[in-house]
NUTI-639529 format. One record per atom (N, C-alpha, C): residue in one letter; atom name; z, y negated, x negated. Coordinates in Angstrom, 2 decimals. Atoms other than C-alpha are relative to their C-alpha. Layout:
<pt aa="A" at="CA" c3="Z" c2="Y" c1="X"/>
...
// end
This chain:
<pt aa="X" at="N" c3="0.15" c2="0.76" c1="1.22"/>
<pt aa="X" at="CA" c3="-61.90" c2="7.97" c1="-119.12"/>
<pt aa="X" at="C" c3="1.32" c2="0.06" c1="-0.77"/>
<pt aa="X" at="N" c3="-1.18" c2="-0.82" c1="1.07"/>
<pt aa="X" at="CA" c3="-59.47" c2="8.87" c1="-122.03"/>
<pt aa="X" at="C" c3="-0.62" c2="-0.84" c1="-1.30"/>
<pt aa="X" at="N" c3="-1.14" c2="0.32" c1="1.27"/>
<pt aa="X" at="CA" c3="-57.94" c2="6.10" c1="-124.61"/>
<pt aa="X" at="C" c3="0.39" c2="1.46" c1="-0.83"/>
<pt aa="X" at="N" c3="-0.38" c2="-0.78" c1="0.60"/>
<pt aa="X" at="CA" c3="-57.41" c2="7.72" c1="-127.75"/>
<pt aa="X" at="C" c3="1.20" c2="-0.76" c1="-0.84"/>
<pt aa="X" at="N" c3="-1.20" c2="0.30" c1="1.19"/>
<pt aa="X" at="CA" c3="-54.38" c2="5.82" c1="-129.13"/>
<pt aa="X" at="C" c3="1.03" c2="0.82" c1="-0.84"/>
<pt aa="X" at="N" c3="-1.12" c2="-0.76" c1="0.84"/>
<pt aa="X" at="CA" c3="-52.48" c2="6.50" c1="-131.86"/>
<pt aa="X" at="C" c3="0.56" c2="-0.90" c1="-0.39"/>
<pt aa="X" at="N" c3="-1.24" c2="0.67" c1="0.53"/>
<pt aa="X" at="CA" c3="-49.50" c2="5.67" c1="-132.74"/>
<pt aa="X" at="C" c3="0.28" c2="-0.05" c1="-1.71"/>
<pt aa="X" at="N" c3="-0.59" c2="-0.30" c1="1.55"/>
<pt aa="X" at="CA" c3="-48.05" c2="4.62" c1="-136.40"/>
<pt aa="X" at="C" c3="0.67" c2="1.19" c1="-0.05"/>
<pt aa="X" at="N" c3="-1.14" c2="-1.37" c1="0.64"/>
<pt aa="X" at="CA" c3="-46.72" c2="7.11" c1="-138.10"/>
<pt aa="X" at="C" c3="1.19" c2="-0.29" c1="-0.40"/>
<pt aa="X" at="N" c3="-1.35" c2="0.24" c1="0.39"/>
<pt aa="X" at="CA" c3="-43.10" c2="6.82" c1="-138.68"/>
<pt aa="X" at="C" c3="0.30" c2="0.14" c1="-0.98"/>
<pt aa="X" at="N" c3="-0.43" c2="0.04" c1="1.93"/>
<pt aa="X" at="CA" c3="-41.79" c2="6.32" c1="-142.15"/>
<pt aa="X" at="C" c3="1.81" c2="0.33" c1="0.66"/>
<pt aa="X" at="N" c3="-1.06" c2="0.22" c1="-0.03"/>
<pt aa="X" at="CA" c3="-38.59" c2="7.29" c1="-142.73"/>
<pt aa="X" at="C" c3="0.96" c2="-0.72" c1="-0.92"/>
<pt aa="X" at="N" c3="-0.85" c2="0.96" c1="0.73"/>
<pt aa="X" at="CA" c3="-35.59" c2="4.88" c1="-144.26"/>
<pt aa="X" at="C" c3="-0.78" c2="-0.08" c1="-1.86"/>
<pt aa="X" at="N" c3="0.06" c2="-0.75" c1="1.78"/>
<pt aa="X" at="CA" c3="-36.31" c2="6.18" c1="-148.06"/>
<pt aa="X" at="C" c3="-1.96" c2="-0.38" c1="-0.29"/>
<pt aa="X" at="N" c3="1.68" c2="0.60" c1="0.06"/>
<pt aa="X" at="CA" c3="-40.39" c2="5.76" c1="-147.34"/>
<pt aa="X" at="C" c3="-0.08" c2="-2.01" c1="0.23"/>
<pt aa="X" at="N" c3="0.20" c2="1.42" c1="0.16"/>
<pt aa="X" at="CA" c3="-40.19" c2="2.21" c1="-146.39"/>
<pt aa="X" at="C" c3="0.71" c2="-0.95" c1="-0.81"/>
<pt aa="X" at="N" c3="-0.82" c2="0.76" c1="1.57"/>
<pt aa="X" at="CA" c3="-37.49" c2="1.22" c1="-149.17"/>
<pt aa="X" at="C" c3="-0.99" c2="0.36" c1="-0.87"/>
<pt aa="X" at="N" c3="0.76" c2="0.24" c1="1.27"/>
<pt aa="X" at="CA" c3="-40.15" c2="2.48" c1="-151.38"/>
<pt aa="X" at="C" c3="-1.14" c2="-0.70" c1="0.02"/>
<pt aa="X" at="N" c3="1.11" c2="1.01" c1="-0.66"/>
<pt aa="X" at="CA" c3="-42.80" c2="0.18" c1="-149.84"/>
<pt aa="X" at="C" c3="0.40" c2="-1.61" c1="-0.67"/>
<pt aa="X" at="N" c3="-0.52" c2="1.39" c1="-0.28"/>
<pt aa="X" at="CA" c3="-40.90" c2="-3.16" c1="-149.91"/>
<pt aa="X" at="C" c3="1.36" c2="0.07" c1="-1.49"/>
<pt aa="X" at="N" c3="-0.66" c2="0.25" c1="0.96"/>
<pt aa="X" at="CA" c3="-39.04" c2="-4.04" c1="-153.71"/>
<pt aa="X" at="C" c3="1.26" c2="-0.63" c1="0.46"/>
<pt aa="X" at="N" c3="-1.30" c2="0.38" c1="0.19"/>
<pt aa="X" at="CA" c3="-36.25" c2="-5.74" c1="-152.39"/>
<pt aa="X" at="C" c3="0.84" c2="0.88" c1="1.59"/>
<pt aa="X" at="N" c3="-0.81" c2="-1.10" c1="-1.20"/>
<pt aa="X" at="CA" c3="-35.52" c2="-2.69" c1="-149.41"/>
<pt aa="X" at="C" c3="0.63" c2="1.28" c1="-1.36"/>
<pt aa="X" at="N" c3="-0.22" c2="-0.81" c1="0.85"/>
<pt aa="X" at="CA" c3="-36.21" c2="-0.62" c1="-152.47"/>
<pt aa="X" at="C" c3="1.59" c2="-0.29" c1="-1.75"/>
<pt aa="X" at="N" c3="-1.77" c2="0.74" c1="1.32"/>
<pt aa="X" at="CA" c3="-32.91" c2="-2.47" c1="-155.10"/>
<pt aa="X" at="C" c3="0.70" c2="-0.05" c1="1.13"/>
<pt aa="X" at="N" c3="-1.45" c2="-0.06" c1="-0.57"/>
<pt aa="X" at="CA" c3="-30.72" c2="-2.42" c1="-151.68"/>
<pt aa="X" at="C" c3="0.39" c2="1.74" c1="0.16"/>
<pt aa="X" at="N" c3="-0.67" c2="-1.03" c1="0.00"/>
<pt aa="X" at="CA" c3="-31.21" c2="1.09" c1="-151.87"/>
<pt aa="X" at="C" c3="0.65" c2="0.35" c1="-0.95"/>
<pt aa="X" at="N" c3="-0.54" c2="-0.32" c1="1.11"/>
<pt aa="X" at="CA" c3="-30.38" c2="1.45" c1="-155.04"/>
<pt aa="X" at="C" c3="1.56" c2="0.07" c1="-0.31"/>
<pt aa="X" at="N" c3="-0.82" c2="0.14" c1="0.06"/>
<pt aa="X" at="CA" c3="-27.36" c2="-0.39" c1="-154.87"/>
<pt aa="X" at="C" c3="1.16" c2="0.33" c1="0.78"/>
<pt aa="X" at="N" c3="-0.46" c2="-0.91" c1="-0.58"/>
<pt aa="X" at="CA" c3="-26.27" c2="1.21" c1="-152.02"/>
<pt aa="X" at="C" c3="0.71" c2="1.28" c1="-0.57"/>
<pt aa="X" at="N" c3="-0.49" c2="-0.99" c1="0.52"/>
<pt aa="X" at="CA" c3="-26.10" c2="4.45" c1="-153.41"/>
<pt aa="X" at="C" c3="0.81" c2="0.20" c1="-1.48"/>
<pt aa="X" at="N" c3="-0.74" c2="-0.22" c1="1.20"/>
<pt aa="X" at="CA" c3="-24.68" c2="3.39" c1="-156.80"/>
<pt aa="X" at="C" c3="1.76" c2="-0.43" c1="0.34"/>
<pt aa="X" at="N" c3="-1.28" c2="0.17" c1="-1.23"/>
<pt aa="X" at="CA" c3="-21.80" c2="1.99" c1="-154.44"/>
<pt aa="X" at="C" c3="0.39" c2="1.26" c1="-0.17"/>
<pt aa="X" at="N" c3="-0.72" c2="-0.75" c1="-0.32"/>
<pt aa="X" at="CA" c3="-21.31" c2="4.86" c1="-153.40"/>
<pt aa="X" at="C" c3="0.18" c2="1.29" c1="-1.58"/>
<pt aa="X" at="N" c3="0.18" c2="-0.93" c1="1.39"/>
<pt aa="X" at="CA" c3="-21.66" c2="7.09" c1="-157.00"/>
<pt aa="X" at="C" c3="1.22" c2="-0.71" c1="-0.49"/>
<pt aa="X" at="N" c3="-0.97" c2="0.60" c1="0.70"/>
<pt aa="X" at="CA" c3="-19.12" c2="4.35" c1="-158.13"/>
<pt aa="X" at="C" c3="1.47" c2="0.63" c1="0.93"/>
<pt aa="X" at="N" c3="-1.45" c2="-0.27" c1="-0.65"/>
<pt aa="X" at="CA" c3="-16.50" c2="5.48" c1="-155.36"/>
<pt aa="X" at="C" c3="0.54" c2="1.28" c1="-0.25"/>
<pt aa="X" at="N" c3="-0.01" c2="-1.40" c1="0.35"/>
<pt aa="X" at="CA" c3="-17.17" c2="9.02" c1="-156.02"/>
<pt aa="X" at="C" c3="0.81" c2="0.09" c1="-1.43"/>
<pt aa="X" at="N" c3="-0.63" c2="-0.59" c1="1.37"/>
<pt aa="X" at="CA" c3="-15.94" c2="8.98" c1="-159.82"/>
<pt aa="X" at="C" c3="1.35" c2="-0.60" c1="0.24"/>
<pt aa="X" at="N" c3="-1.12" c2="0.49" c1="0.69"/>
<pt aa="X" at="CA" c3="-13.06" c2="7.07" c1="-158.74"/>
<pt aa="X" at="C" c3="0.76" c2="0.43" c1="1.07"/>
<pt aa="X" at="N" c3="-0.93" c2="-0.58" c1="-1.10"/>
<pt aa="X" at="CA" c3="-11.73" c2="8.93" c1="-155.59"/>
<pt aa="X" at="C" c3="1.15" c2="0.56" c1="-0.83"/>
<pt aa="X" at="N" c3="-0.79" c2="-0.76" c1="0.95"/>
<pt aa="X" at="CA" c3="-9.85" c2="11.06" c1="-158.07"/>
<pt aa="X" at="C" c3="1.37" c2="-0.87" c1="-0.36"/>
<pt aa="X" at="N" c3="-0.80" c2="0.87" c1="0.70"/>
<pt aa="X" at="CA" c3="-7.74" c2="8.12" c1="-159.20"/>
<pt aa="X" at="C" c3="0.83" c2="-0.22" c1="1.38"/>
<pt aa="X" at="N" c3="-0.84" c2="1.02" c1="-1.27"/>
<pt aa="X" at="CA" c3="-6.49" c2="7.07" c1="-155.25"/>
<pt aa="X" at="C" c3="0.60" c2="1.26" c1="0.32"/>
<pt aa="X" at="N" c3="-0.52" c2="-0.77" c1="-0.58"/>
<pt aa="X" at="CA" c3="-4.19" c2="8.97" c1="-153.84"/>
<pt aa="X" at="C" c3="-0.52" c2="0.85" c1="1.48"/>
<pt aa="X" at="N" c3="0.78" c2="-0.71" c1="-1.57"/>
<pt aa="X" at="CA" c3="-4.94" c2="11.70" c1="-151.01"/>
<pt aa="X" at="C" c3="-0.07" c2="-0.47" c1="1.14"/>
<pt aa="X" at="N" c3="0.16" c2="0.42" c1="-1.56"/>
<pt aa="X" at="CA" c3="-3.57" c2="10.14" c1="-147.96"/>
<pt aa="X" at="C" c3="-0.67" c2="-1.56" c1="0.00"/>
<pt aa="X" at="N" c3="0.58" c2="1.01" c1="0.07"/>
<pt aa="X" at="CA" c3="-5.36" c2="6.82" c1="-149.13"/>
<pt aa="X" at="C" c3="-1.62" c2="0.10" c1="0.15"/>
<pt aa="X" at="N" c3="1.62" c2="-0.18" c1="0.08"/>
<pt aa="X" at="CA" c3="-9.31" c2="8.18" c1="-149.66"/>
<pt aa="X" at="C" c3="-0.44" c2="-0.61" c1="1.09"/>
<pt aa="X" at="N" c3="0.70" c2="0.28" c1="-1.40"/>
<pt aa="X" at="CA" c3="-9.89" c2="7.51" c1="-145.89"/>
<pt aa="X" at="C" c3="0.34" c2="-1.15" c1="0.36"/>
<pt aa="X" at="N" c3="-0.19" c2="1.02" c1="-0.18"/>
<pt aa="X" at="CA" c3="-8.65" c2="4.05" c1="-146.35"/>
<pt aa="X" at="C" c3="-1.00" c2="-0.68" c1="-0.85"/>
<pt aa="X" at="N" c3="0.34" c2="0.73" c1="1.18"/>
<pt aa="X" at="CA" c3="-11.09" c2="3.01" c1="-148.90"/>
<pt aa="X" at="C" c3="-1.73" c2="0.70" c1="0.26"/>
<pt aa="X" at="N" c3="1.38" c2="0.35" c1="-0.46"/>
<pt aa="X" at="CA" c3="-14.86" c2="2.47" c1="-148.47"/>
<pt aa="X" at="C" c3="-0.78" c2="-0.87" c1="-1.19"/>
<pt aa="X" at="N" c3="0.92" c2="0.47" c1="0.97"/>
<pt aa="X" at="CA" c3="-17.63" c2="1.65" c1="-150.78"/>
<pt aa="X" at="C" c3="-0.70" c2="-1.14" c1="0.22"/>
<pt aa="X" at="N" c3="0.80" c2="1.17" c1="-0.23"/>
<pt aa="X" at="CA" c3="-18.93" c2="-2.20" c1="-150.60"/>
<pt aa="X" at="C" c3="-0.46" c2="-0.35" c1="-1.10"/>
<pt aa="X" at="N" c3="1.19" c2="1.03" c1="0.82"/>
<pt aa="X" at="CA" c3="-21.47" c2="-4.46" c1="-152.09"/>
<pt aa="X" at="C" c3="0.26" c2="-0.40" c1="-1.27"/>
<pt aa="X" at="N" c3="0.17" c2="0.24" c1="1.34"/>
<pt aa="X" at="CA" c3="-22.42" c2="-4.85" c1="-155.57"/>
<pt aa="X" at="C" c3="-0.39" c2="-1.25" c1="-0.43"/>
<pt aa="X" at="N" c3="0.25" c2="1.25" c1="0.05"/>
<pt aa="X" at="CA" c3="-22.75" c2="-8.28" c1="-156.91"/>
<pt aa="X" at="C" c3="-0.12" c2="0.02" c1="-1.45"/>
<pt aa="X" at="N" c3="-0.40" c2="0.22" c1="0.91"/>
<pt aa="X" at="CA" c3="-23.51" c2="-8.31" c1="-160.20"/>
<pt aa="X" at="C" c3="0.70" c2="0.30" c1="-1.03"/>
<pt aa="X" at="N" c3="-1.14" c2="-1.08" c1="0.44"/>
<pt aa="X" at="CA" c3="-20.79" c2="-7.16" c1="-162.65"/>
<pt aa="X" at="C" c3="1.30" c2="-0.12" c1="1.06"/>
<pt aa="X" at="N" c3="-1.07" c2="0.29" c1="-1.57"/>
<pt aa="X" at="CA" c3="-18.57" c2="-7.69" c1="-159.19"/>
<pt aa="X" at="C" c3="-0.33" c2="1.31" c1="0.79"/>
<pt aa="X" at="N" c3="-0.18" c2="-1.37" c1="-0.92"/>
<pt aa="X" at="CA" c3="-17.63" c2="-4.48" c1="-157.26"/>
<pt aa="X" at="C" c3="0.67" c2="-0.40" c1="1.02"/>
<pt aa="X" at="N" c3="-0.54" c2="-0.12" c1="-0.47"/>
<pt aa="X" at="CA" c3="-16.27" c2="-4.71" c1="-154.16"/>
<pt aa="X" at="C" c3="0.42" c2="1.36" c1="1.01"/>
<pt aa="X" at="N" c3="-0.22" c2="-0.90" c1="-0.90"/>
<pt aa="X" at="CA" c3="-14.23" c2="-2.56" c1="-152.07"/>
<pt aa="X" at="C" c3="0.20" c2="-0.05" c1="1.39"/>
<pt aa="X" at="N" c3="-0.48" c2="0.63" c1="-1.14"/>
<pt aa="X" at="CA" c3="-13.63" c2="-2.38" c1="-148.13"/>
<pt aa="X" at="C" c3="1.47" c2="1.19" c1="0.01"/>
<pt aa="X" at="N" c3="-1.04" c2="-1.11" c1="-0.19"/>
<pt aa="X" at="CA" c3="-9.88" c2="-1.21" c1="-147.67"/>
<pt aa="X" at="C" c3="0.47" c2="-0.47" c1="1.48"/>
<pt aa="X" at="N" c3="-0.61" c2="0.29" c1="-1.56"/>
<pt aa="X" at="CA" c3="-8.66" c2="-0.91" c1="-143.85"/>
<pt aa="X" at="C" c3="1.65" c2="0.02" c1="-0.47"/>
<pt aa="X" at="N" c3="-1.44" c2="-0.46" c1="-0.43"/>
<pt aa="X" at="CA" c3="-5.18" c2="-2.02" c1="-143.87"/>
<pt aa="X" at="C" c3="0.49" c2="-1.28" c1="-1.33"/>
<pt aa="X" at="N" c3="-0.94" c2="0.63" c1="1.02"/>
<pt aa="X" at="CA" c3="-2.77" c2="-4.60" c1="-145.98"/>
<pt aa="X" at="C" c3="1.03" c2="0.95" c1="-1.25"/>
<pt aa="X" at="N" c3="-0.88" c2="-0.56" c1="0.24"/>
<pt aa="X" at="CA" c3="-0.70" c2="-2.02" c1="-147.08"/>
<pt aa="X" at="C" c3="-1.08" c2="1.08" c1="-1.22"/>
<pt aa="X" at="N" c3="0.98" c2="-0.31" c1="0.94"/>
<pt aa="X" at="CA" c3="-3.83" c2="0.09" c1="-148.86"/>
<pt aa="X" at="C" c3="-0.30" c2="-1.11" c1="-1.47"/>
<pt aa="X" at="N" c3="0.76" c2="1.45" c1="0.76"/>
<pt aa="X" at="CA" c3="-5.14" c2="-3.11" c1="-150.30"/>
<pt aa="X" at="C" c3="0.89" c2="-0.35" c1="-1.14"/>
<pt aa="X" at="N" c3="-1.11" c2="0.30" c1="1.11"/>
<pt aa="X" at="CA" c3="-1.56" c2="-3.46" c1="-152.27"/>
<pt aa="X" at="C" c3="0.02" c2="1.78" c1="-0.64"/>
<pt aa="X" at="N" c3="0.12" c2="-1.07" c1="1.18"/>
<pt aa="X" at="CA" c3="-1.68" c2="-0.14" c1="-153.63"/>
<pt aa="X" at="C" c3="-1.44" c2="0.08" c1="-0.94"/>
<pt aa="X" at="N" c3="1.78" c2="-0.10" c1="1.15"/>
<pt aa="X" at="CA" c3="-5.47" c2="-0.21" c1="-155.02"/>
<pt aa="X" at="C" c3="0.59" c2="-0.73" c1="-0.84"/>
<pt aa="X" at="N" c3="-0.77" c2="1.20" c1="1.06"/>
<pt aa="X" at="CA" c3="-4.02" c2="-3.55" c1="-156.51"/>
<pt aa="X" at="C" c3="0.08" c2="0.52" c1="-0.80"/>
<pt aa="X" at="N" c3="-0.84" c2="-0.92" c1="1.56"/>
<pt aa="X" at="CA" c3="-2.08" c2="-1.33" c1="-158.71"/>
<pt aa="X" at="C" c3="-0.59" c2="0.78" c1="-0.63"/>
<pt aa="X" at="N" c3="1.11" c2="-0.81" c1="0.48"/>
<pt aa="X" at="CA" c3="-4.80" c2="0.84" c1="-159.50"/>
<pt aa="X" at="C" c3="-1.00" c2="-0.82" c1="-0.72"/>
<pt aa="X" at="N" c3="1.66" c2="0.52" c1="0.41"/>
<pt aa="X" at="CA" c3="-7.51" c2="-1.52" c1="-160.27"/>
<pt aa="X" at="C" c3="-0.16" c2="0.30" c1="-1.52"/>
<pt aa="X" at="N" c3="0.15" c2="-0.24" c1="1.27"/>
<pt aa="X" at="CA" c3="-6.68" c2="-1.41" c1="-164.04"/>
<pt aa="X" at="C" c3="-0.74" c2="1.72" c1="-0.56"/>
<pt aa="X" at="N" c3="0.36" c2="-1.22" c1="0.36"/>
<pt aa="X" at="CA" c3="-7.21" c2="2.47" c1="-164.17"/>
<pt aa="X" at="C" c3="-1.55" c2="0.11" c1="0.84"/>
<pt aa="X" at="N" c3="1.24" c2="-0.16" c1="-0.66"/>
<pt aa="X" at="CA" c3="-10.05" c2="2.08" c1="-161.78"/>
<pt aa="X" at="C" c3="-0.87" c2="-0.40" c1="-0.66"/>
<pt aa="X" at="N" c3="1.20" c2="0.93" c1="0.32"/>
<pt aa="X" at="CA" c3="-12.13" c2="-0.32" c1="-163.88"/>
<pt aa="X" at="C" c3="0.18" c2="0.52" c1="-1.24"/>
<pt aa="X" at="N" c3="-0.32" c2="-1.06" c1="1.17"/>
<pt aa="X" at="CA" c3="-11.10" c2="2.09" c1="-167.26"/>
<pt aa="X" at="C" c3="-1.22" c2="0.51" c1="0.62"/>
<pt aa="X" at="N" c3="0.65" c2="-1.07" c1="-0.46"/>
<pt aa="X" at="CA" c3="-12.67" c2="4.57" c1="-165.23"/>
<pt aa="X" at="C" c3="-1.46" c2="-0.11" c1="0.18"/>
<pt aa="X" at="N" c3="1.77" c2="0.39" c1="-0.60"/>
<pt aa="X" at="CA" c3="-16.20" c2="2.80" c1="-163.89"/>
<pt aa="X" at="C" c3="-0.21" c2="-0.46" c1="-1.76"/>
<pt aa="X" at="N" c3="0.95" c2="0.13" c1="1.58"/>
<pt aa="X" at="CA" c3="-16.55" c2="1.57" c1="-167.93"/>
<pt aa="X" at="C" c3="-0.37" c2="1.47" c1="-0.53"/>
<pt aa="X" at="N" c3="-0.19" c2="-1.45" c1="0.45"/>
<pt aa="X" at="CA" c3="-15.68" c2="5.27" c1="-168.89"/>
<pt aa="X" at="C" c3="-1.76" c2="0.04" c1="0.51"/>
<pt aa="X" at="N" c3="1.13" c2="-0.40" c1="-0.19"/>
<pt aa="X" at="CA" c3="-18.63" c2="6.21" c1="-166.84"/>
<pt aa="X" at="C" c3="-0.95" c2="-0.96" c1="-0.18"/>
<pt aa="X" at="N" c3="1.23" c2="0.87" c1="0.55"/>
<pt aa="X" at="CA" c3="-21.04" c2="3.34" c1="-168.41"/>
<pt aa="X" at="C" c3="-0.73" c2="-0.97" c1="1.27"/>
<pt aa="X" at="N" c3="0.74" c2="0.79" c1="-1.07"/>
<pt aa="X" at="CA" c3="-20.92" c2="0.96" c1="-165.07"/>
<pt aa="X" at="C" c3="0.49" c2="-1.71" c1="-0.62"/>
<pt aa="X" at="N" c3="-0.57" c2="1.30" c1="0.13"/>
<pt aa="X" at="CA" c3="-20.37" c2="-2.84" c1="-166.23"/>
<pt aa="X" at="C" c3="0.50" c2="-0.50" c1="1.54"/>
<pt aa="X" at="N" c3="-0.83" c2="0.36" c1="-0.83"/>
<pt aa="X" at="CA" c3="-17.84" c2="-3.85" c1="-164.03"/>
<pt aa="X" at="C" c3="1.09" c2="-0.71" c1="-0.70"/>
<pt aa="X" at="N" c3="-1.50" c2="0.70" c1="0.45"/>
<pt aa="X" at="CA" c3="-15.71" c2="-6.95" c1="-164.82"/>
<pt aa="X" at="C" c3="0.90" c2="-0.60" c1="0.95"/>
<pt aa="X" at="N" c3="-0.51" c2="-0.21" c1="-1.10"/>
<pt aa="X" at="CA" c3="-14.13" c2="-7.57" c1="-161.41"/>
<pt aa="X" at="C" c3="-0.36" c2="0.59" c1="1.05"/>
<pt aa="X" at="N" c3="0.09" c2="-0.26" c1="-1.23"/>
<pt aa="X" at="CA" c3="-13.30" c2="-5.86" c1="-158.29"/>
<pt aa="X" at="C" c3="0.80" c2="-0.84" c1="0.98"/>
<pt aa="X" at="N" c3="-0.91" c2="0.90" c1="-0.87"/>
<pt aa="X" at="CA" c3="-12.64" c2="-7.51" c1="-155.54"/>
<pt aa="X" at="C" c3="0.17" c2="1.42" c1="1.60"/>
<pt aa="X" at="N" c3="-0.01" c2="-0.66" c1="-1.13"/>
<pt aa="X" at="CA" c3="-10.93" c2="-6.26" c1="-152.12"/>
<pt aa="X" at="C" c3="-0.27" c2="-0.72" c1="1.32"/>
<pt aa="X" at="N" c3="0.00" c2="0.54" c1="-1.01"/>
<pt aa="X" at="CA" c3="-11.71" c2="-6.76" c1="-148.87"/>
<pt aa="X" at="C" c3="0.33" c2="0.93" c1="1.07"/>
<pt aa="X" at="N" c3="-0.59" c2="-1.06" c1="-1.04"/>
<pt aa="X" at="CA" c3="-9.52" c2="-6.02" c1="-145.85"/>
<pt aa="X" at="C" c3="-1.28" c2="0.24" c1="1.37"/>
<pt aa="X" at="N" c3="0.57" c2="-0.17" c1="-1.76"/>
<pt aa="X" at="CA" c3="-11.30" c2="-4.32" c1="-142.65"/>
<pt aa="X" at="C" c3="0.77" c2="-0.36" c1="0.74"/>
<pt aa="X" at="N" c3="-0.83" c2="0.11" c1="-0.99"/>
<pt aa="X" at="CA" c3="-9.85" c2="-5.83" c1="-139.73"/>
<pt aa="X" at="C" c3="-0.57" c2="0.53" c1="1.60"/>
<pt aa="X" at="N" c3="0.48" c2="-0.70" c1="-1.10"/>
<pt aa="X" at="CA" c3="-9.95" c2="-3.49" c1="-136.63"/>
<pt aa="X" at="C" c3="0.74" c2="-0.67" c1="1.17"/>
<pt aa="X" at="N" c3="-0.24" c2="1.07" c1="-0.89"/>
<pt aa="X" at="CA" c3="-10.35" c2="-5.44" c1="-133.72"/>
<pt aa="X" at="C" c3="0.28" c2="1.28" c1="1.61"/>
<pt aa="X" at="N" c3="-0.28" c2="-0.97" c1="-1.01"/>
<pt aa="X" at="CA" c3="-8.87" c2="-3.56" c1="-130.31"/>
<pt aa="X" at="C" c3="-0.32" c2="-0.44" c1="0.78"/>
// end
């Protein structure tokens, strides 16, 4: 005697964000995160890129995640050219905020 179960079919990430409206606006914002870090890599210095991480959109509120105190004071100094840069490319952005990663050992 032979059950014929079947199993769901697996959706993948991108199929079930388009199912569910509010999976489907975190993707969104997700990836505009990251579109926003992309136009502005250019602006951070080289040995900094790998300190600096694309976070959560709030609104006209950008934040960034930077690992390290010492990063976090140089963006500082940047933010003005950074937030030039995200209007340049037509993102309303009227603060960024930072936030340190703290790597726990």
């Amino acid at each position: 005697m032979t059950t014929d179960r079947r199993l769901p079919q697996a959706l993948s990430v991108y199929q079930a964000a388009g199912n569910s409206p509010s999976l489907a606006r975190l993707t969104e914002l997700v990836q505009e995160s990251s579109d926003r870090l992309k136009a502005i890599e250019s602006l951070l210095p080289e040995a900094l890129r790998p300190a600096v991480q694309a976070g959560p959109i709030d609104g006209d509120t950008w934040c960034l995640l930077v690992s390290g105190n010492a990063a976090a004071a140089k963006i500082r100094q940047l933010l003005p050219l950074i937030q030039a840069r995200l209007l340049g490319k037509g993102w309303k952005v009227t603060s960024i905020r930072l936030k340190i990663l703290i790597v726990r050992k």
